[in-house]
C-alpha positions, 0 to 999 in steps of 0.5 A: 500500500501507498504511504503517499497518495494522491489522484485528481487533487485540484486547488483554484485560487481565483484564475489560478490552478494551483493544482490541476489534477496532481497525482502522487504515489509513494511506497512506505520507507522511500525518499521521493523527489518532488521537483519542479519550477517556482509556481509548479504547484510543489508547495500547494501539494505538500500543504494539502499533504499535511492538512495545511488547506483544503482541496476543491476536489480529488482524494488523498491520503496519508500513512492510510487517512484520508487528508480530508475526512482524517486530519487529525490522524494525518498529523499525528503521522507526519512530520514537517520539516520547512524551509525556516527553522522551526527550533529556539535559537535560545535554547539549547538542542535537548530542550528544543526536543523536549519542548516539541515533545511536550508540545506533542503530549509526551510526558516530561520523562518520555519526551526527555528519553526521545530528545536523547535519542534523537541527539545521539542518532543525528549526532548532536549529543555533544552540543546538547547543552549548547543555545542552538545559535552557536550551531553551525548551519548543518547542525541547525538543519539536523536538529530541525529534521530530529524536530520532525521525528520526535513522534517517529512519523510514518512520513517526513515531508521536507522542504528545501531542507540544504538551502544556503548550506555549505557542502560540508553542511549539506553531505551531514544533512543528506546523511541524516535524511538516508539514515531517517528513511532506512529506519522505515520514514517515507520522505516526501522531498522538495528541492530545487537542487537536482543534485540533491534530488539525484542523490537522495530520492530513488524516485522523482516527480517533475511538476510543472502548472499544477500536475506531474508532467513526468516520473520515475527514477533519476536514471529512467528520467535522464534516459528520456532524454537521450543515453550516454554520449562520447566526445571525440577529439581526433588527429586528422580529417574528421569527416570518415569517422563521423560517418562511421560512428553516425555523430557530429562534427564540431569543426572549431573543437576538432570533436565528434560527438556520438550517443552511446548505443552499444557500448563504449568499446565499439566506439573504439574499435571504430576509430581503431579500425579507421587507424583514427589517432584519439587525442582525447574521448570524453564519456558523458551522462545527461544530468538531472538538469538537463531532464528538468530543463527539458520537461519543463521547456516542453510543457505549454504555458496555460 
C-alpha cells in the first residue's frame, strides 16, 4: 500500500490552478523527489499533504487517512520539516526536543528519553547543552529534521531542507535524511537542487502548472532524454569517422560527438579500425538538469 497518495487533487485560487489534477504515489520507507519550477504547484501539494488547506476536489491520503475526512490522524503521522527553522535559537538542542515533545503530549520523562535519542542518532549529543545559535548551519538543519521525528512519523515531508548550506553542511544533512528513511520514514522531498534530488530520492516527480508532467527514477528520467554520449577529439580529417560512428562534427573543437548505443568499446574499435589517432574521448551522462530543463521547456504555458 501507498504511504503517499494522491489522484485528481485540484486547488483554484481565483484564475489560478494551483493544482490541476496532481497525482502522487509513494511506497512506505522511500525518499521521493518532488521537483519542479517556482509556481509548479510543489508547495500547494505538500500543504494539502499535511492538512495545511483544503482541496476543491480529488482524494488523498496519508500513512492510510484520508487528508480530508482524517486530519487529525494525518498529523499525528507526519512530520514537517520547512524551509525556516522551526527550533529556539535560545535554547539549547535537548530542550528544543523536549519542548516539541511536550508540545506533542509526551510526558516530561518520555519526551526527555526521545530528545536523547534523537541527539545521539543525528549526532548532536555533544552540543546538547549548547543555545542552538552557536550551531553551525548543518547542525541547525539536523536538529530541525530530529524536530520532525520526535513522534517517529510514518512520513517526513521536507522542504528545501540544504538551502544556503555549505557542502560540508549539506553531505551531514543528506546523511541524516538516508539514515531517517532506512529506519522505515517515507520522505516526501522538495528541492530545487537536482543534485540533491539525484542523490537522495530513488524516485522523482517533475511538476510543472499544477500536475506531474513526468516520473520515475533519476536514471529512467535522464534516459528520456537521450543515453550516454562520447566526445571525440581526433588527429586528422574528421569527416570518415563521423560517418562511421553516425555523430557530429564540431569543426572549431576538432570533436565528434556520438550517443552511446552499444557500448563504449565499439566506439573504439571504430576509430581503431579507421587507424583514427584519439587525442582525447570524453564519456558523458545527461544530468538531472538537463531532464528538468527539458520537461519543463516542453510543457505549454496555460
Amino acid at each position: 500500500m501507498d504511504t503517499l497518495l494522491a489522484e485528481g487533487l485540484r486547488k483554484r485560487y481565483g484564475d489560478l490552478d494551483a493544482l490541476d489534477g496532481f497525482d502522487l504515489h509513494v511506497p512506505a520507507g522511500v525518499i521521493h523527489g518532488l521537483l519542479g519550477p517556482n509556481g509548479a504547484g510543489k508547495t500547494t501539494a505538500v500543504k494539502a499533504l499535511t492538512t495545511l488547506i483544503d482541496l476543491d476536489s480529488g482524494v488523498a491520503r496519508v500513512a492510510g487517512f484520508d487528508v480530508r475526512t482524517q486530519a487529525g490522524q494525518v498529523r499525528a503521522s507526519i512530520g514537517l520539516v520547512g524551509q525556516n527553522p522551526a527550533v529556539d535559537e535560545i535554547l539549547g538542542g535537548r530542550q528544543n526536543l523536549v519542548m516539541f515533545g511536550r508540545l506533542y503530549g509526551l510526558s516530561k520523562a518520555a519526551a526527555r528519553a526521545r530528545a536523547d535519542e534523537l541527539l545521539d542518532v543525528f549526532g548532536l549529543t555533544g552540543a546538547a547543552e549548547r543555545a542552538v545559535s552557536t550551531y553551525s548551519g548543518g547542525m541547525r538543519r539536523r536538529l530541525d529534521i530530529a524536530a520532525g521525528l520526535v513522534l517517529t512519523p510514518a512520513v517526513l515531508f521536507l522542504d528545501e531542507p540544504t538551502t544556503g548550506l555549505d557542502p560540508r553542511a549539506r553531505n551531514e544533512v543528506w546523511t541524516s535524511i538516508r539514515e531517517t528513511a532506512a529506519r522505515g520514514t517515507t520522505v516526501l522531498l522538495t528541492t530545487q537542487y537536482l543534485d540533491e534530488a539525484d542523490q537522495l530520492a530513488s524516485e522523482i516527480s517533475v511538476m510543472n502548472h499544477g500536475r506531474v508532467i513526468a516520473e520515475g527514477s533519476p536514471e529512467a528520467l535522464k534516459r528520456k532524454i537521450g543515453g550516454d554520449r562520447v566526445t571525440v577529439t581526433l588527429h586528422g580529417p574528421l569527416d570518415e569517422a563521423a560517418r562511421a560512428l553516425g555523430g557530429t562534427v564540431d569543426e572549431e573543437t576538432r570533436t565528434i560527438t556520438v550517443e552511446v548505443t552499444e557500448g563504449l568499446a565499439a566506439i573504439v574499435r571504430t576509430l581503431d579500425a579507421l587507424d583514427a589517432s584519439i587525442e582525447d574521448l570524453q564519456l558523458r551522462r545527461p544530468t538531472l538538469d538537463e531532464v528538468f530543463l527539458t520537461l519543463t521547456e516542453k510543457e505549454p504555458v496555460t
